[in-house]
N, C-alpha and C positions, 0 to 999 in steps of 0.2 A: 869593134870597128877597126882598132891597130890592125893592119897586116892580113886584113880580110876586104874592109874596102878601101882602105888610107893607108896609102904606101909609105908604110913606117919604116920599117928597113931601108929602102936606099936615102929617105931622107937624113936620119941618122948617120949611114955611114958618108955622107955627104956633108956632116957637121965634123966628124970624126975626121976624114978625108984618108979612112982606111977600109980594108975590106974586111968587116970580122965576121967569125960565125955563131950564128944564133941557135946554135943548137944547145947549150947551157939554158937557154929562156931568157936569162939576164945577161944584160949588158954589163963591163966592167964599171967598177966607181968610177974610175978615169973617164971612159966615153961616157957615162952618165952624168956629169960634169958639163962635159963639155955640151952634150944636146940639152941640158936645162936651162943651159947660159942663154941660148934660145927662147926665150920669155914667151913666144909666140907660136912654136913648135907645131901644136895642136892646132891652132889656126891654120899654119900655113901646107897641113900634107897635103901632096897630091893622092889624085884619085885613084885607087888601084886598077889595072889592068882586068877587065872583066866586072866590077862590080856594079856598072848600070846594068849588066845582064844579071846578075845574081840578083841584085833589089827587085827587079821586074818578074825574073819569077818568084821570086817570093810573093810579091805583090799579088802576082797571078793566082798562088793559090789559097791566098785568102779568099780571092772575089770566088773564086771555083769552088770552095767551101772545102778545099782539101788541106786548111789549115786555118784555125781562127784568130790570130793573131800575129802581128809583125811589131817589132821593135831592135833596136841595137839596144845589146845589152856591153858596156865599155867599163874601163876600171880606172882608177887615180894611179898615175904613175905609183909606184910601189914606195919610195920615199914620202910620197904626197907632198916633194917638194917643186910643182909649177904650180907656181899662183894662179893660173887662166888656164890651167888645165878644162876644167869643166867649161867653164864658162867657152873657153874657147869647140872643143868635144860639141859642146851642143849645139853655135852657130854650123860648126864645120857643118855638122848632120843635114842642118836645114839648108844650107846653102845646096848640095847634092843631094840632099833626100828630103824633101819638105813635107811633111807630115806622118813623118814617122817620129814615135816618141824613142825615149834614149830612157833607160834606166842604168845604174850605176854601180858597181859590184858591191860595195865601196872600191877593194882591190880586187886583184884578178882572183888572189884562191879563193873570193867570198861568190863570183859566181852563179856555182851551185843552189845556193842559197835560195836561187829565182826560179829553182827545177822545179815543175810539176811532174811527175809522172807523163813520159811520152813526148815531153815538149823537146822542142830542137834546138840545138847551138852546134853553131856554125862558127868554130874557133881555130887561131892558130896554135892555139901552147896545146900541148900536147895534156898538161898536171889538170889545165879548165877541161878538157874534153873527156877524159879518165872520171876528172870529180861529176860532172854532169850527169855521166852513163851509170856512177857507181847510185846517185841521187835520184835513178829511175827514167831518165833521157835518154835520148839520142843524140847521139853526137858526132861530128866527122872534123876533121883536122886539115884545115883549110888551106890550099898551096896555090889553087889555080880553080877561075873558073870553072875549064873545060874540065876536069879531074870530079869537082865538087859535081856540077849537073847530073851525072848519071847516079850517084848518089842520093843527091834529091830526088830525082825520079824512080827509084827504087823502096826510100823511103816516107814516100808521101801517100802512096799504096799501102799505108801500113794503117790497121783498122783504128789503135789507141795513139795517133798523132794530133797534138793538138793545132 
């Protein structure tokens, strides 16, 4: 869900109130610090740019029968130090996605973990999308709606998509 359809980055660097790069994957202990102090973090992201279109198609091609399942698959902060992480994670979902379920990595490099052969994740870390594909997925490395769609649409033609 981070950074795919809740716009984790700017809300973070808006706790931080610096511009850093996420190319590491991790944040420093210092701005991890500072965005946990944030008790309500998870609660409070906004919605990412694009992601009513990306849930919609998705949505779409379940009913079209070009996929049989939808869920956010999200992870515990990596400390597993916010208390309302989850708890919060799961309102968020319903509040903008209501009846979709949420499963849980526990962390992010557990992920994989939920691969079927074939199935899809639509992530931003680079090490989830790698462990995905090496676990028999598909997987694409998510920056932007417009980027992702023709992606989706390339790989939804594909015969072992679940």
């Amino acid at each position: 869900m981070d950074d795919v359809v809740a716009d984790w980055i700017p809300a973070a660097r808006a706790i931080v109130n610096r511009d850093w790069t996420y190319g590491s994957e991790r944040v420093s202990d210092e701005d991890w610090n500072k965005v946990k102090a944030k008790k309500r973090f998870y609660r409070d992201l906004p919605l990412k740019t694009g992601a009513h279109e990306l849930v919609a198609y998705c949505r779409d091609a379940v009913v079209q029968g070009l996929a049989t399942d939808l869920f956010f698959l999200t992870a515990l902060p990596h400390g597993n130090d916010v208390p309302f992480a989850v708890y919060d994670k799961v309102h968020w979902a319903e509040r903008y996605f209501p009846g979709i379920p949420m499963l849980i990595g526990p962390y992010s490099g557990d992920k994989w973990q939920h691969c079927t052969p074939g199935d899809i994740l639509i992530d931003d870390r680079v090490s989830n999308c790698t462990e995905w594909r090496s676990a028999g997925g598909l997987s694409h490395i998510y920056k932007t709606w417009e980027e992702c769609e023709p992606w989706l649409e390339q790989i939804l033609n594909h015969p072992n998509v679940r």
